[in-house]
N, C-alpha and C positions, 0 to 999 in steps of 0.2 A: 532593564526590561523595556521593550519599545512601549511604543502607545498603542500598537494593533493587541499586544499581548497585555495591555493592561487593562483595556477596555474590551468587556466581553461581547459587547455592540459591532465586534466587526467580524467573529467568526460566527456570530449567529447568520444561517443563509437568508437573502432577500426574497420576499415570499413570493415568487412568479414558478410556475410549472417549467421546466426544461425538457426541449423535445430529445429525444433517445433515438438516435439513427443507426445503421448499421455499414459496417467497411468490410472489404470483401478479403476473405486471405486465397490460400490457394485450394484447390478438390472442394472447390462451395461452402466453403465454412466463412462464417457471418460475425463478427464482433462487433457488440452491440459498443454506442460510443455517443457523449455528449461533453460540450463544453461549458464554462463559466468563465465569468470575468468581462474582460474587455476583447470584443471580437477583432480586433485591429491592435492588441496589445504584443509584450514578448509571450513567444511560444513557451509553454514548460508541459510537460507530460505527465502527467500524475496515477500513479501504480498504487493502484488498494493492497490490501492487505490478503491474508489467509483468515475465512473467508470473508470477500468485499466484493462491490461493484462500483460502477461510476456514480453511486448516489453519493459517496464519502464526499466527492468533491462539493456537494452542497453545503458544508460546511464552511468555505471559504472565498464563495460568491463575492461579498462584501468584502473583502481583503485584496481581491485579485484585481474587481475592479480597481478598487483605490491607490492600484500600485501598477495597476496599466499591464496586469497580466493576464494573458489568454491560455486556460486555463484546459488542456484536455484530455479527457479523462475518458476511460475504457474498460470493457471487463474481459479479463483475460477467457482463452477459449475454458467452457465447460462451469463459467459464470450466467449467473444472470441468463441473458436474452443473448449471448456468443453458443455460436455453436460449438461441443464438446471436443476434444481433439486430446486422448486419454494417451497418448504416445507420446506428445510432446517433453521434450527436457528445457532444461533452464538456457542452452545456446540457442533455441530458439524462440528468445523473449525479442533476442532483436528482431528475427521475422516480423513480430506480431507490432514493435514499437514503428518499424519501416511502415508498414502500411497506415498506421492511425498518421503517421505524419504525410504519406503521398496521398491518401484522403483528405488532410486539413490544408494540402496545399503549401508545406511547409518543409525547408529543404534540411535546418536545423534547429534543436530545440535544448534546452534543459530537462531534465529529468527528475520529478520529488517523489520519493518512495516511502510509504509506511508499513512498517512490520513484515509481513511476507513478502511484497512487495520490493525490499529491498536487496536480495537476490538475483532479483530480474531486471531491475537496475544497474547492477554491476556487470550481468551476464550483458546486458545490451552495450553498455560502456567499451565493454573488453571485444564486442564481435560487431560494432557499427562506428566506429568509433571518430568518424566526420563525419557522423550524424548528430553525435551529442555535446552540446557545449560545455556542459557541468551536472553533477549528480549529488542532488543531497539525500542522505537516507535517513529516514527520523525513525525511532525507536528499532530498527533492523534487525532482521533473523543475522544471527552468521554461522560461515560453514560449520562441519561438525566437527571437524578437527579444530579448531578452535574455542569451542565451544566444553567447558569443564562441569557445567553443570546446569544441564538443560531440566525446565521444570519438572517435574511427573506428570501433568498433563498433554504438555508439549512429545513428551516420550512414549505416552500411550497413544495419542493420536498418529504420531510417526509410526510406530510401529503396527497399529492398525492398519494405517495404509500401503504400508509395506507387506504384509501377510495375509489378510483381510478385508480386502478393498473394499467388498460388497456389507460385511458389516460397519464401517465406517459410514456406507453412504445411508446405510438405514439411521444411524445415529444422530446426521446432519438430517435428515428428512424430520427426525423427532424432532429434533433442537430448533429450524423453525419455526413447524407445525405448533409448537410452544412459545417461541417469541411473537408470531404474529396476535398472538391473544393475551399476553399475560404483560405487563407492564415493563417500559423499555428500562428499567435497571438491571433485568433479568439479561441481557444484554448486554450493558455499560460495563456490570462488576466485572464480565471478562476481560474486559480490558482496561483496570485499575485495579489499584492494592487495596486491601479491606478496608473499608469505609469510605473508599474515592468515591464510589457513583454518585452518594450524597450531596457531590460541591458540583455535579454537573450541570449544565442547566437544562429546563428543561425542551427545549427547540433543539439542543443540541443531542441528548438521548436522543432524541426521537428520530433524527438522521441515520445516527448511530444504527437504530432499531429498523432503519428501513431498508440499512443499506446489508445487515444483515441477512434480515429477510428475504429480499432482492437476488442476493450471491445464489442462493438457493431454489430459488421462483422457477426454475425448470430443471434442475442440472445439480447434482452432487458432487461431478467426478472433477469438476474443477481443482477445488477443494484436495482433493483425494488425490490430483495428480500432483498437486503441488507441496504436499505434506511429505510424498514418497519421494521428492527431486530434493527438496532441502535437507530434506535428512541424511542424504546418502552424497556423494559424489558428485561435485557442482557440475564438474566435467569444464571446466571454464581453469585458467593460469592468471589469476586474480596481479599476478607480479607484471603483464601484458597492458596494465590500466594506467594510460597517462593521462587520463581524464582528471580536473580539479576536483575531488571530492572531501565531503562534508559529512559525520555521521553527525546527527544531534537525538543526545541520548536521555533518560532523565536515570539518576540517583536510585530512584524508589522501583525502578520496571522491575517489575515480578514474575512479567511472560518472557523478556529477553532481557539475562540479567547483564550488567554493565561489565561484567569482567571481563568475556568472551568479546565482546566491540573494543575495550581499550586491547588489545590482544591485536585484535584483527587492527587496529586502526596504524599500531604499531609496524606494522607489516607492511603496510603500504606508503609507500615515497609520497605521494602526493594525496593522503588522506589529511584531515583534521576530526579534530573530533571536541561537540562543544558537549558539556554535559550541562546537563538543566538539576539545580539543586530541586529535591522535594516533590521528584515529578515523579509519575509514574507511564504506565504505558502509551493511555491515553492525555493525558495531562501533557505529554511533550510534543505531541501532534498538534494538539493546542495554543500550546505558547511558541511553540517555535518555528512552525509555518510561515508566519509575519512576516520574520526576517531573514528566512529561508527565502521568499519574493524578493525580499531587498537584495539579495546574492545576485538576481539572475536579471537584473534589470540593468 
């Protein structure tokens, strides 16, 4: 275990507000976007999750700096403060990675993906692919053909957004409208096995609960278009990736179970894949962030 992962002192964020700007994509749609880290550091991209925004990356302030990375982070269209763009598919994740990086002035980057997130990492990989220097995807959806036994949560919300888009988004409207008032483990447990919330800390919920609440602060259909693209037909030839990648997985993930990634990781020539003993969904974002930074430096 490194020392960033042994000491919880360096994923808790440094406590300064960050300002939140926006990047222009194309037909006036706005991506809301901010950075962490070291402004002069190595580039890496960091892709939230199903639902997330650029707050996640506040988690990893103190780490980014301390390893001299510049840290930028985005929320996809129909998050947060980005404008909606309900058509979109997973080949045009690299659209949307192209522009955070001709905004930040940067010609190549690294890519860190968490949970939904990790899709659109691989879709950017495979369709930008001297844009991206390396990809690591920590706790990752994977396709559905690979995938043997997707939760029942995972399977309801898929299928709601595939059938029922407008009931989904009423769902996600409650599920905020609930987390901004009720204490952030309401929150956390979805993203740990029963009894994880408990070891979390508490600065670190709280990110967690903001960045939730956040994904949703104007917009549903993010969300909602991103549940309907993973579930079905990536549309991406994942065997097209000759990019360096990295899944890091943990043992205990209960939202994406480990079987499905040693599968997929198996499939690809230049994948690896670490697994975190004892971890669960969130617990591996955690620990293994650190030295995911140490990869890309």
């Amino acid at each position: 275990m490194s020392q960033w992962a042994a000491d919880p002192s360096y994923w808790v964020p440094a406590r300064r507000s960050r300002q939140v700007t926006t990047t222009s994509l194309d037909e006036g749609r706005q991506l809301a976007d901010t950075e962490y880290g070291c402004s002069d550091g190595v580039p890496v991209v960091f892709l939230h999750g199903i639902p997330g925004s650029c707050r996640l990356g506040a988690l990893f302030e103190t780490v980014a700096r301390e390893q001299g990375i510049r840290l930028l982070a985005f929320e996809r269209p129909g998050y947060g403060y980005s404008t909606p763009w309900p058509s979109r598919s997973l080949r045009d994740a690299g659209t949307v990675v192209n522009a955070v990086l001709n905004d930040a002035n940067v010609e190549r980057a690294g890519l860190v993906a968490f949970s939904g997130g990790g899709p659109h990492a691989l879709a950017t990989a495979v369709t930008q692919p001297d844009r991206v220097t390396r990809v690591d995807v920590v706790s990752g959806a994977v396709p559905p053909d690979v995938s043997e036994e997707q939760p029942a949560t995972q399977r309801l919300l898929s299928g709601l957004a595939t059938r029922t888009p407008t009931l989904l988004r009423g769902l996600f409207r409650g599920q905020a409208w609930l987390a901004a008032r009720l204490d952030p483990s309401l929150v956390v447990s979805q993203y740990t096995a029963a009894g994880g919330a408990e070891s979390v800390p508490d600065d670190t919920a709280a990110i967690v609960q903001a960045d939730f609440v956040t994904a949703f602060a104007r917009h549903r259909s993010g969300a909602v278009t991103d549940f309907r693209n993973t579930a079905s037909d990536w549309g991406i030839n994942l065997d097209d990736l000759e990019t360096d990648l990295c899944f890091w997985h943990g043992e205990n993930d209960t939202n994406v179970p480990i079987d499905g990634v040693r599968r997929l990781a198996a499939q690809l020539p230049t994948a690896q894949l670490r697994v975190l003993d004892d971890a669960d969904h969130l617990q591996t974002l955690l620990r293994a962030v650190p030295e995911v930074f140490s990869a890309h430096r």
